[in-house]
PAKE-903335 format. One record per residue: residue in one letter; x, y, z of N, C-alpha, C in turn. Coordinates in nm, 4 decimals. Atoms other than C-alpha are relative to their C-alpha. Example, Ala and Ser with C-alpha at 12.3 -4.5 7.8 and 13.67 -1.06 7.14 Angstrom:
2
+------+----------+----------+----------+----------+----------+----------+----------+----------+----------+
: type :      n.x :      n.y :      n.z :     ca.x :     ca.y :     ca.z :      c.x :      c.y :      c.z :
+------+----------+----------+----------+----------+----------+----------+----------+----------+----------+
:    A :   0.0890 :  -0.1190 :   0.0000 :   1.2300 :  -0.4500 :   0.7800 :   0.0900 :   0.1200 :   0.0000 :
:    S :  -0.0820 :  -0.1190 :  -0.0060 :   1.3670 :  -0.1060 :   0.7140 :  -0.0770 :   0.1090 :   0.0730 :
+------+----------+----------+----------+----------+----------+----------+----------+----------+----------+
This chain:
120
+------+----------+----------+----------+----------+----------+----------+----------+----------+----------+
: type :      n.x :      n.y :      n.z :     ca.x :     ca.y :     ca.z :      c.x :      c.y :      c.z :
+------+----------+----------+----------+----------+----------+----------+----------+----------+----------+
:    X :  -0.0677 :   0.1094 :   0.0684 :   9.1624 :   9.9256 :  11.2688 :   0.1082 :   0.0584 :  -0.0899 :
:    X :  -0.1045 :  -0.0749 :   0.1312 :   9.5051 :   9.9681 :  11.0348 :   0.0207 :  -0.1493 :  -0.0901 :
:    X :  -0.0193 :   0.0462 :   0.0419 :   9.5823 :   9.8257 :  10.7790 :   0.1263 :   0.0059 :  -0.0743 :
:    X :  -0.1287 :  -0.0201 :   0.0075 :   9.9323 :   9.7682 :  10.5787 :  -0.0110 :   0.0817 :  -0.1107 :
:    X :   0.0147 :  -0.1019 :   0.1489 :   9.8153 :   9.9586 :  10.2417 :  -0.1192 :   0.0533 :  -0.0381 :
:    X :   0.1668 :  -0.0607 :   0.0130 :   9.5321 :  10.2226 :  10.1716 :   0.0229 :  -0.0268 :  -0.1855 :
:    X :   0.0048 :  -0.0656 :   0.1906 :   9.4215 :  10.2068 :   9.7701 :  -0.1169 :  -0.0142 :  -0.0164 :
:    X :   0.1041 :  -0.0308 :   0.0749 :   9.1443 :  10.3322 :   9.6197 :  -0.0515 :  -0.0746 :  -0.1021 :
:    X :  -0.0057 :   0.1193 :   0.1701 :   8.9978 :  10.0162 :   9.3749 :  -0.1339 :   0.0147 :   0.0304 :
:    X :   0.0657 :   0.0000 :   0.0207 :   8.6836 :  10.1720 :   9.4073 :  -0.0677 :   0.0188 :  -0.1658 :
:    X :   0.0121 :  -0.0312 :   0.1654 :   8.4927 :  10.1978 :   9.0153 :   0.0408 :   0.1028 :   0.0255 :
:    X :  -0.0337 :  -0.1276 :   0.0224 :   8.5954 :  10.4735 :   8.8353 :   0.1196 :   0.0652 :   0.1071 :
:    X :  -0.0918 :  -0.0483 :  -0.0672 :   8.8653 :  10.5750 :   9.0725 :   0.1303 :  -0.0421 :  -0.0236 :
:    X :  -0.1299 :  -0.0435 :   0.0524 :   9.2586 :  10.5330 :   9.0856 :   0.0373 :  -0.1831 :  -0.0223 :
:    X :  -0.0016 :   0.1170 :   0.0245 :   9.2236 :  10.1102 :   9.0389 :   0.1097 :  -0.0259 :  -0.1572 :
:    X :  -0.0921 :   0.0636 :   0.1023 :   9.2978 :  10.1200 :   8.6838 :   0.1493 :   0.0780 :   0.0026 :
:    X :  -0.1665 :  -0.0488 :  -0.0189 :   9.5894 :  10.3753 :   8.7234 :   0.1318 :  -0.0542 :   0.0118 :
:    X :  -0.1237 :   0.1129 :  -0.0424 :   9.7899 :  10.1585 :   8.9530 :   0.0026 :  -0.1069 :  -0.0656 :
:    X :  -0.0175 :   0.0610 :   0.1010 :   9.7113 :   9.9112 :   8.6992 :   0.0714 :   0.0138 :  -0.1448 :
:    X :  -0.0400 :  -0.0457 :   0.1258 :   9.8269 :  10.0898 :   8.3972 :   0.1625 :  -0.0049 :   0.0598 :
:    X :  -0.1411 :  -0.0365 :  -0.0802 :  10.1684 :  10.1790 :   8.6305 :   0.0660 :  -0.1531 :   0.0050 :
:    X :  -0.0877 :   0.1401 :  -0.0133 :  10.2149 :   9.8126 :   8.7065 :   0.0537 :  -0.0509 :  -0.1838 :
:    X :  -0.0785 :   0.0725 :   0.1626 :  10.1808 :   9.7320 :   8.3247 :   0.1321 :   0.0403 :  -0.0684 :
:    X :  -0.1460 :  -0.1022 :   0.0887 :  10.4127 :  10.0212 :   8.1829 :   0.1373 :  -0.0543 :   0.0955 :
:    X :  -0.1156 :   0.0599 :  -0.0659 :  10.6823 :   9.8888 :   8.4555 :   0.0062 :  -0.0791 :  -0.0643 :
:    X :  -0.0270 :   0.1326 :   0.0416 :  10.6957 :   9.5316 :   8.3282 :  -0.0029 :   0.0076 :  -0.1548 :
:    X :   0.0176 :  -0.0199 :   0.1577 :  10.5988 :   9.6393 :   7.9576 :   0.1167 :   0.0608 :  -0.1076 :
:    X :  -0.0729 :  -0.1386 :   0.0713 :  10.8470 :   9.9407 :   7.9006 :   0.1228 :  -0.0125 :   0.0409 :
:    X :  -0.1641 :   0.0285 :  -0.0945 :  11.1966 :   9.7928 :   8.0398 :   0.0514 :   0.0749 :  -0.0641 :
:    X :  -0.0738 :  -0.0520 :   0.0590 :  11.3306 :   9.9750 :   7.7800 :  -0.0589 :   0.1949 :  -0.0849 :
:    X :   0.0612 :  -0.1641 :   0.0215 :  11.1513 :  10.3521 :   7.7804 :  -0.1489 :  -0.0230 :  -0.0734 :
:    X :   0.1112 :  -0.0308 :   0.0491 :  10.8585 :  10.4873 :   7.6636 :  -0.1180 :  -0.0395 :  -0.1344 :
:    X :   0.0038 :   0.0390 :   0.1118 :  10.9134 :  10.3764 :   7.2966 :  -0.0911 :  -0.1772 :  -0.0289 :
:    X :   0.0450 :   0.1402 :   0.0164 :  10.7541 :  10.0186 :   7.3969 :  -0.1318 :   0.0771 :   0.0795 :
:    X :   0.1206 :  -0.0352 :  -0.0195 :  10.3870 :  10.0806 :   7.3565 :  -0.0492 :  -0.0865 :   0.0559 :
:    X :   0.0647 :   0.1571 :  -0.0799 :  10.2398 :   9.8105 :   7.6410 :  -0.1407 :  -0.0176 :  -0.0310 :
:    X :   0.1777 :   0.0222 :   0.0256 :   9.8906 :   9.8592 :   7.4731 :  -0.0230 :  -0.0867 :  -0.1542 :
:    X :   0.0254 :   0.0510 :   0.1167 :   9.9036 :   9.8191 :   7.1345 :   0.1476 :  -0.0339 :  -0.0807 :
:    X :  -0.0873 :   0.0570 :   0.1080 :  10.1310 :   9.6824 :   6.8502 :   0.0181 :   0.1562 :  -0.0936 :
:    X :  -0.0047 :  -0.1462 :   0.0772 :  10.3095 :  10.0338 :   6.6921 :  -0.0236 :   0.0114 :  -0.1656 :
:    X :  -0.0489 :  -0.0217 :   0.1169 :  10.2844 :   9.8936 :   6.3236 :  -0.1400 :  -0.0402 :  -0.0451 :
:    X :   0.1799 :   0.0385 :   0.0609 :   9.9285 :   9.7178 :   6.3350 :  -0.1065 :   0.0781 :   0.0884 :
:    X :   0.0473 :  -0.0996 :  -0.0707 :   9.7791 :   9.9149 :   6.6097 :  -0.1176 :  -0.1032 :   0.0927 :
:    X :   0.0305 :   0.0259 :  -0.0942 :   9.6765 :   9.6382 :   6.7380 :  -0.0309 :  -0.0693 :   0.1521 :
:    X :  -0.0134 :  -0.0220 :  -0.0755 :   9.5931 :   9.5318 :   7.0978 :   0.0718 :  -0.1323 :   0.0274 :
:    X :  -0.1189 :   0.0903 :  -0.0716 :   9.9037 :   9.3256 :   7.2837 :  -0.1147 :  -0.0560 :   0.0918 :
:    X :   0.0239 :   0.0875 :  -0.1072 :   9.6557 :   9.1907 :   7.5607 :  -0.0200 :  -0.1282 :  -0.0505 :
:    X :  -0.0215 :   0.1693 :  -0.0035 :   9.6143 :   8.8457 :   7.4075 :   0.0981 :  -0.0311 :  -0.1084 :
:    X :  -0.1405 :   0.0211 :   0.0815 :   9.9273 :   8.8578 :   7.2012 :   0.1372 :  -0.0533 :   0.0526 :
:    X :  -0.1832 :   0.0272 :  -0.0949 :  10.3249 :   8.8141 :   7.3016 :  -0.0120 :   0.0045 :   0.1001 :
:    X :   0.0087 :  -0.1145 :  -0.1147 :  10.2414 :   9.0663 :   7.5288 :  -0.1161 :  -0.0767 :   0.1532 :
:    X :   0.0977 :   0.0405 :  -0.1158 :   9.9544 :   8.8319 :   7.7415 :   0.0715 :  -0.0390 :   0.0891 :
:    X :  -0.0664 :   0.0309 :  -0.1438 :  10.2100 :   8.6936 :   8.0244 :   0.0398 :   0.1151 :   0.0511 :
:    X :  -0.0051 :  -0.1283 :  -0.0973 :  10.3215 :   9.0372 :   8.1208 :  -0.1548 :   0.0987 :   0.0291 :
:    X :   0.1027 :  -0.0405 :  -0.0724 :   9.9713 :   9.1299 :   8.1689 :  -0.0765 :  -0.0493 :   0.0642 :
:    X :   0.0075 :   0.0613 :  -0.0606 :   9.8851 :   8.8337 :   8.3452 :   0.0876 :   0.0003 :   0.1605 :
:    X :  -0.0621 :  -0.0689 :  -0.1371 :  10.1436 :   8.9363 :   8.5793 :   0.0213 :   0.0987 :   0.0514 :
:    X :   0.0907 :  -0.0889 :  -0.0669 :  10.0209 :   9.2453 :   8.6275 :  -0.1260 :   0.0142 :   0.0747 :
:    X :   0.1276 :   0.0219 :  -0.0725 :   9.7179 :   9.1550 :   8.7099 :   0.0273 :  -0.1129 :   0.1183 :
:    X :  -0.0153 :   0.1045 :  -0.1042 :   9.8344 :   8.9141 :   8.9698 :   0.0677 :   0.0907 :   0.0773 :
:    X :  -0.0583 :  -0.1243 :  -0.0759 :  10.0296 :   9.2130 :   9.1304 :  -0.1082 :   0.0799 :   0.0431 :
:    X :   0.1325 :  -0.1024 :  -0.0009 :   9.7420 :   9.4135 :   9.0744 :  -0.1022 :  -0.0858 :   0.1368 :
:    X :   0.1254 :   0.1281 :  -0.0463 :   9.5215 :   9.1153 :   9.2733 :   0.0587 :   0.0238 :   0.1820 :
:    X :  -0.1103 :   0.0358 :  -0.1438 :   9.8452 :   9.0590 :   9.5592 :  -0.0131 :   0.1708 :   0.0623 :
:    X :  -0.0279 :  -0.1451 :  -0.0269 :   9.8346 :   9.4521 :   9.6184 :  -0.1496 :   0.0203 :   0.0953 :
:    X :   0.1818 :   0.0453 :  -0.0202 :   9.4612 :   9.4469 :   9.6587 :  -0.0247 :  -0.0404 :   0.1299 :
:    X :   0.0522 :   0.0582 :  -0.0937 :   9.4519 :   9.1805 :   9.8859 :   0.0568 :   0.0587 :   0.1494 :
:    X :  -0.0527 :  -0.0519 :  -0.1336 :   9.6903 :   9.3666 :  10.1378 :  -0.0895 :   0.1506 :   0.0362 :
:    X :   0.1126 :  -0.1380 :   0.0156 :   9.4493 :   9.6864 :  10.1023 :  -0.0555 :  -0.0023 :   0.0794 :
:    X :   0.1379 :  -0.0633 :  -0.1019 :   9.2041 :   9.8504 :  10.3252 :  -0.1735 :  -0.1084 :  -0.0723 :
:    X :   0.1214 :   0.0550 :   0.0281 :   8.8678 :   9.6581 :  10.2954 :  -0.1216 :   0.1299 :  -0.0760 :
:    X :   0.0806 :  -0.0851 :   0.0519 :   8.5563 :   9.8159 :  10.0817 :  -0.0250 :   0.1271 :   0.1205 :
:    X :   0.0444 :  -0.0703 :  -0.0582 :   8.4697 :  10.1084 :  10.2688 :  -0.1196 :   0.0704 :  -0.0155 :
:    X :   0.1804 :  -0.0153 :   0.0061 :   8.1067 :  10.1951 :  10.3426 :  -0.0101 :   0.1110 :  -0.0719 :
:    X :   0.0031 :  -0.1695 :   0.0200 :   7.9930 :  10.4878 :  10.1310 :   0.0970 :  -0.0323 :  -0.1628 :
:    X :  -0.0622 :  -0.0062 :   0.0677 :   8.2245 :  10.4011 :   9.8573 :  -0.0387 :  -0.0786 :  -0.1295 :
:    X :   0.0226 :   0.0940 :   0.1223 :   8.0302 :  10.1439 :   9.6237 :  -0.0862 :   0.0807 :  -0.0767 :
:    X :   0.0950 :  -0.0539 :   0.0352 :   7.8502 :  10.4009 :   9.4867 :   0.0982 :   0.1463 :  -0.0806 :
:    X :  -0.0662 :  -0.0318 :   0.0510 :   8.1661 :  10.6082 :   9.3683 :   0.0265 :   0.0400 :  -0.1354 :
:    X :  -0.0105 :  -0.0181 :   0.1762 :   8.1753 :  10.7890 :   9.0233 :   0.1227 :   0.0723 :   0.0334 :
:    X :  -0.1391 :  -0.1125 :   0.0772 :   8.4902 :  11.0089 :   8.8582 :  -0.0434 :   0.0879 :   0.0719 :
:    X :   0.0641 :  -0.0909 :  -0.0420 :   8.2999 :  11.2612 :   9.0042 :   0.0506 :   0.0693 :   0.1240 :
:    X :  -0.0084 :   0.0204 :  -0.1358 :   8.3501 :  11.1731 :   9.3594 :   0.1331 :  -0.0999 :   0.0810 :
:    X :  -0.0782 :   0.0536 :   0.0198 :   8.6576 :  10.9931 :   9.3805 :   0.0997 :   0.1023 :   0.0480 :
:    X :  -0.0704 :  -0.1218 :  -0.0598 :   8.8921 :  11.2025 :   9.6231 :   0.1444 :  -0.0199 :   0.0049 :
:    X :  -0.1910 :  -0.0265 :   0.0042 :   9.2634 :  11.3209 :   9.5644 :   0.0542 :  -0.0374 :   0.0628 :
:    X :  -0.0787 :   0.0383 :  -0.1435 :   9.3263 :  11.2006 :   9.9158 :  -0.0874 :  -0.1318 :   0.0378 :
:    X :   0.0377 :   0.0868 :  -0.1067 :   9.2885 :  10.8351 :  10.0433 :  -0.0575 :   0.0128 :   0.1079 :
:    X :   0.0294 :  -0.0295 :  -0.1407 :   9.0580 :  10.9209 :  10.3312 :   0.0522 :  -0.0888 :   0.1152 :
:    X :  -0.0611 :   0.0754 :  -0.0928 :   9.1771 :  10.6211 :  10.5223 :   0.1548 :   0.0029 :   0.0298 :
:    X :  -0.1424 :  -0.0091 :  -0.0063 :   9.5710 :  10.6673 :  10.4650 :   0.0420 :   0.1141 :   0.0818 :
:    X :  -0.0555 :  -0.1167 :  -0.1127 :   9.5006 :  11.0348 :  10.6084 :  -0.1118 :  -0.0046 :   0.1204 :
:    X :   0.0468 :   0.0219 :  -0.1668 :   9.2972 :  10.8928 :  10.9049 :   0.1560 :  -0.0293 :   0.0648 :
:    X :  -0.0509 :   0.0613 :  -0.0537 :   9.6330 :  10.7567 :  10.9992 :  -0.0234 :  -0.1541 :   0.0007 :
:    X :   0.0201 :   0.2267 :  -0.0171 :   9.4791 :  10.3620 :  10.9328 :   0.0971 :  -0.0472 :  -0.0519 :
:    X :  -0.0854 :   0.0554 :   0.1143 :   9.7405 :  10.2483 :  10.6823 :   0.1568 :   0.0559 :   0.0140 :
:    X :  -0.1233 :  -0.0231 :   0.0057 :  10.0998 :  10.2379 :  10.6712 :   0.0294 :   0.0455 :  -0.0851 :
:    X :  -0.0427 :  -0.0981 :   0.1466 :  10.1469 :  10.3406 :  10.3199 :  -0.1242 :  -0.0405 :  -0.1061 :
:    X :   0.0475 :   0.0085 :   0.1090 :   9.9536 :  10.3942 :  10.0180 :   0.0719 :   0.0122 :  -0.1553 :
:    X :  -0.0649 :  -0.0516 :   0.1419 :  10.0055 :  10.4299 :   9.6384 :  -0.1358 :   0.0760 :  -0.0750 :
:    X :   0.1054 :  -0.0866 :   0.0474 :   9.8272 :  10.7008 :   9.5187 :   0.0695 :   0.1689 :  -0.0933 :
:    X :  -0.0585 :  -0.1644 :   0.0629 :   9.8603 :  11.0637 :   9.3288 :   0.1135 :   0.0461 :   0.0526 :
:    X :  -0.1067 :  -0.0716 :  -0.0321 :  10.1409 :  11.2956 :   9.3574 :  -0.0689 :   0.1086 :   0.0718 :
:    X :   0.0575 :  -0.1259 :  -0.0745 :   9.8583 :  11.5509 :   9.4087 :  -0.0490 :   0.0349 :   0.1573 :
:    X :   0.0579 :   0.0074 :  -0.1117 :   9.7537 :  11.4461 :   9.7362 :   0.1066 :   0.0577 :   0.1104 :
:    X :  -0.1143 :  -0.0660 :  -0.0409 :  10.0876 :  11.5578 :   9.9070 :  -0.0268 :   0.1251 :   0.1244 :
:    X :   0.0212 :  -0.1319 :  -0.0438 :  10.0335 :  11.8769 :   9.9423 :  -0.1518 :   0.0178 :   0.0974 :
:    X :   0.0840 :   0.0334 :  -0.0628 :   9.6866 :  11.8061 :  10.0760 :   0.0318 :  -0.0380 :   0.1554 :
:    X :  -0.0433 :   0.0354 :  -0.0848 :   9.8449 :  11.6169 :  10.3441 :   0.1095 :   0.0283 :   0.1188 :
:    X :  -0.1414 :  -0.0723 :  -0.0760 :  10.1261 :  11.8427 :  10.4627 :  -0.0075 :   0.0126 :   0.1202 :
:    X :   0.0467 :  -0.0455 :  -0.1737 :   9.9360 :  11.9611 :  10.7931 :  -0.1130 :  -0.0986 :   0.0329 :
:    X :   0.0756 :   0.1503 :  -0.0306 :   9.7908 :  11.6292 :  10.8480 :   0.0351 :  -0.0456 :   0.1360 :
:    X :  -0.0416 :  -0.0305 :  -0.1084 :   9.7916 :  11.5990 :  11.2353 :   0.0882 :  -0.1302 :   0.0337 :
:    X :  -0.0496 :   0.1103 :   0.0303 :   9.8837 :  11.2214 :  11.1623 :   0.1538 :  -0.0030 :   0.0059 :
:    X :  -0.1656 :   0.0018 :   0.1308 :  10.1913 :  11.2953 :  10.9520 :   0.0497 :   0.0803 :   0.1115 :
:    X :  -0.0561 :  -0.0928 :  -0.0405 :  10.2759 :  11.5813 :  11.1832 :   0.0539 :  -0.0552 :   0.1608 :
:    X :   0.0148 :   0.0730 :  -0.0563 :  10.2214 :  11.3876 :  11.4912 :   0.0976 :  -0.1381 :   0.0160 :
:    X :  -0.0952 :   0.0961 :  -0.0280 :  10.4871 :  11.0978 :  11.4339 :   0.0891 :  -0.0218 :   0.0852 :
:    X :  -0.1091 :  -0.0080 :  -0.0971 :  10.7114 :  11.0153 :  11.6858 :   0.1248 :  -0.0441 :  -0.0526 :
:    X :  -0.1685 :   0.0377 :   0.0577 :  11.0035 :  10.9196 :  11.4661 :   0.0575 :   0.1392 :  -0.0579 :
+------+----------+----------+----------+----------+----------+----------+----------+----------+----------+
């Protein structure tokens, strides 16, 4: 079976990441200096403040992303930090057209018979 996007939204694994990524996009239009968590003068937290519609529409990105995803995969509900692998196993089966995942996995993937294998 393929699917159009591999991501990892098992617990503990790279779920909240691409979550944090979607927020800081929509949060930080203007650099780094816009803290999308907290308030820099009271310290504290923007999620049900100004700040709740851009994390409402993160999380609806977060949701729409999701739903185009690889289905649970067996073996995986049981997932700690621990065990939680650098490499999408399904993205380097070849199932998935693209993922969003680490930078580290890359290199992992270089001699991937998949990747190597393309006919384009």
């Amino acid at each position: 079976k393929r699917w159009p996007l591999c991501l990892d939204l098992a617990p503990y694994c790279k779920s909240a990441d691409l979550l944090a990524a979607i927020t800081s996009s929509i949060m930080q239009a203007n650099g780094t200096a816009q803290n999308p968590y907290l308030d820099p003068t009271t310290l504290r937290p923007l999620v049900d403040g100004p700040a709740a519609p851009a994390f409402k529409h993160a999380l609806q990105i977060h949701r729409a992303l999701a739903a185009l995803a690889t289905p649970d995969v067996p073996g995986l509900e049981n997932v700690t930090l621990e065990s939680c692998s650098v490499i999408n196993r399904v993205f380097a089966a070849g199932s998935c057209a693209m993922t969003i995942d680490w930078d580290a996995m890359f290199p992992f993937l270089y001699g991937s018979p998949f990747l190597r294998n393309d006919p384009l």
